[in-house]
C-alpha positions in Angstrom: 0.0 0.0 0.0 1.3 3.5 -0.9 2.4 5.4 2.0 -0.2 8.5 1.7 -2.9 5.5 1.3 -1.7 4.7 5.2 -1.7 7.7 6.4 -5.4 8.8 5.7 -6.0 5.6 7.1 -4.2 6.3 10.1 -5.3 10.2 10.1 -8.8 8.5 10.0 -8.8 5.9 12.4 -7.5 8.4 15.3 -9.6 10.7 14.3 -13.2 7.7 14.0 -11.5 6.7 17.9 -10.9 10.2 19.1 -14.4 11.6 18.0 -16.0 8.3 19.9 -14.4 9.3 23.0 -15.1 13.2 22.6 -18.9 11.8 22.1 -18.8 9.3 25.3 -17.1 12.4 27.3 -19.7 14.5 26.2 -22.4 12.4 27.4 -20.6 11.4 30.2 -20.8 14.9 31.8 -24.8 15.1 30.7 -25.0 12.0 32.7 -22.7 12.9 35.4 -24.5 16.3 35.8 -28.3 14.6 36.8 -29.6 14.6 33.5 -31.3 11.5 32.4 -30.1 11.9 28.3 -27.2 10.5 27.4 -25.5 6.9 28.3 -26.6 4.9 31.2 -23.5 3.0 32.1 -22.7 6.6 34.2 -25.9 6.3 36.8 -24.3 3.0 37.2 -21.3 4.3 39.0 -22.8 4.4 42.8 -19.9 7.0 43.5 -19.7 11.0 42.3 -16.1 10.9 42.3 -16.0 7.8 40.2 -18.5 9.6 37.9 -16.1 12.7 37.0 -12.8 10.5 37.1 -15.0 8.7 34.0 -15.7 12.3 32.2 -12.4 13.6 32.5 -10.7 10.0 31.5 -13.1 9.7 28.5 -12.4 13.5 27.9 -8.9 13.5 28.2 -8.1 10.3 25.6 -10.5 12.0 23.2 -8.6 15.7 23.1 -5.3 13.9 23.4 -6.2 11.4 20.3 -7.7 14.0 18.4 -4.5 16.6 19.2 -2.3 14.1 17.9 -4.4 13.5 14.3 -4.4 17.0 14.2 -0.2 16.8 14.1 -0.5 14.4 11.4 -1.8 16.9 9.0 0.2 19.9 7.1 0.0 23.4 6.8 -3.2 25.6 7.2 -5.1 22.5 7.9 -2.7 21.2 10.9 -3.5 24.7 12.3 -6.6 25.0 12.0 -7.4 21.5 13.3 -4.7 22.0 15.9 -6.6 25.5 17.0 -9.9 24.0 17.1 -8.6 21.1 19.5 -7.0 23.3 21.6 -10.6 25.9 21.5 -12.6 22.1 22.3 -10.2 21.6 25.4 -10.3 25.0 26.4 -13.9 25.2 26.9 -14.1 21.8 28.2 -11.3 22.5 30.9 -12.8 26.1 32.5 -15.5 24.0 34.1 -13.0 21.4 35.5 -10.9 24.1 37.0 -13.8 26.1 38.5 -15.5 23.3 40.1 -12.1 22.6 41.6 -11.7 26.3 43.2 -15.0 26.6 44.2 -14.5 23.3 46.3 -12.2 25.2 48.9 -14.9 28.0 49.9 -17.5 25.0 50.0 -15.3 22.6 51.8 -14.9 25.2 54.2 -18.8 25.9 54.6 -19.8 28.5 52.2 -22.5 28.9 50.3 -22.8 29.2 46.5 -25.1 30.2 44.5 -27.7 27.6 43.9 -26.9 26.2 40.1 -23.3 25.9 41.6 -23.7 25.0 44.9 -25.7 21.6 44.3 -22.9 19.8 41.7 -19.9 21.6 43.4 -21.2 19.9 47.1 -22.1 16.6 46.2 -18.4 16.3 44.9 -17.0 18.2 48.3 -19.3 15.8 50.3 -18.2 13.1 48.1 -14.8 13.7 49.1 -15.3 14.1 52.6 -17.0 10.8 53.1 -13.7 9.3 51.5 -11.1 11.6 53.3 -12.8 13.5 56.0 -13.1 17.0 56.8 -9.8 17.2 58.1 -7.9 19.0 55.9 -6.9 16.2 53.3 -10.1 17.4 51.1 -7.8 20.7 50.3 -4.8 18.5 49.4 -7.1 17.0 47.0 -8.9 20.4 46.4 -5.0 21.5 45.4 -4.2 19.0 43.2 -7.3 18.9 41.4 -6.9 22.7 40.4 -3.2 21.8 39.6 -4.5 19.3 37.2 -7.0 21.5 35.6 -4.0 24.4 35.1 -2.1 21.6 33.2 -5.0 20.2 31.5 -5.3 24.4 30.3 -2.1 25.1 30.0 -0.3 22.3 27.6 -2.9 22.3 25.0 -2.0 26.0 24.5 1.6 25.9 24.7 1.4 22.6 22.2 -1.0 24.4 19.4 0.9 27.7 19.9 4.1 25.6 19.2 2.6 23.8 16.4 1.4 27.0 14.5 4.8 28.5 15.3 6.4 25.8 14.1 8.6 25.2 16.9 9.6 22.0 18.2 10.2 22.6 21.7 11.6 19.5 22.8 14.3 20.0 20.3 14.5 23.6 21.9 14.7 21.9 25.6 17.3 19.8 24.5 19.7 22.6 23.4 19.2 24.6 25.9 20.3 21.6 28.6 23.1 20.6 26.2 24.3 24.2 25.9 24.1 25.1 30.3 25.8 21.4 30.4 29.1 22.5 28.2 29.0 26.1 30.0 
């Protein structure tokens, strides 16, 4: 088989697999969120946390696949696909990283408002039946935003490098070599 034959096929495949898990992420979160649409197999999971570590798995492997089909492609098209990836995981990430920061003011007892407060403290009381309210919640709390600035920030950095054309692992690597011979 000719080799630009094997790469649509590749290019399409990741893409058929990604798209899939985009979808089940998608429907994961209606799921996860109390709605009744979507896929069943998520009012399955008895436990909240178990719920949301399904939506950002599912999530995750679905931006990640779909990132890397985007690097597959060429010019304007690897950008665009590259900047629309990168849009996808934006939007999809702000959520994650506000429900992590509002967990520290309603760990600690506050009050949101309502359309907030109801998601944001089944997952703090989730998390307190499983670690207690004795601090551990905020380690956990910490973390989570951590994950969320990474989950932002990478994405970014990787589509900024990509329309930039800059490979920065290449660009890591001479910087290292260059402080080692100094």
């Amino acid at each position: 088989m000719e080799e630009s034959k094997k790469k649509i096929i590749k290019q399409s495949v990741m893409i058929a697999v990604a798209t899939v898990f985009i979808i089940l992420g998608i429907l994961s979160i209606i799921q996860a969120t109390g709605s009744n649409a979507g896929l069943g197999y998520i009012s399955a999971i008895p436990n909240v946390i178990l719920k949301y570590a399904v939506v950002i798995i599912t999530n995750a492997i679905g931006i990640m696949l779909m990132s890397t089909s985007a690097g597959t492609f060429e010019g304007k098209v690897k950008n665009i696909f590259s900047i629309a990836v990168c849009a996808y995981s934006t939007i999809m990430t702000i959520p994650l990283l506000l429900a992590f920061v509002l967990m520290f003011p309603v760990g600690a007892g506050s009050t949101l408002p309502a359309f907030l407060d109801d998601m944001v403290r089944e997952i703090v009381v989730a998390f307190q039946d499983l670690v207690g309210n004795n601090g551990w919640q905020f380690v956990i709390y910490t973390l989570g935003v951590i994950m969320s600035v990474i989950f932002l920030a990478v994405p970014i950095l990787s589509t900024y490098c990509t329309v930039k054309e800059i490979d920065l692992i290449k660009l890591i690597k001479e910087k290292v070599n260059k402080k080692d011979r100094v």
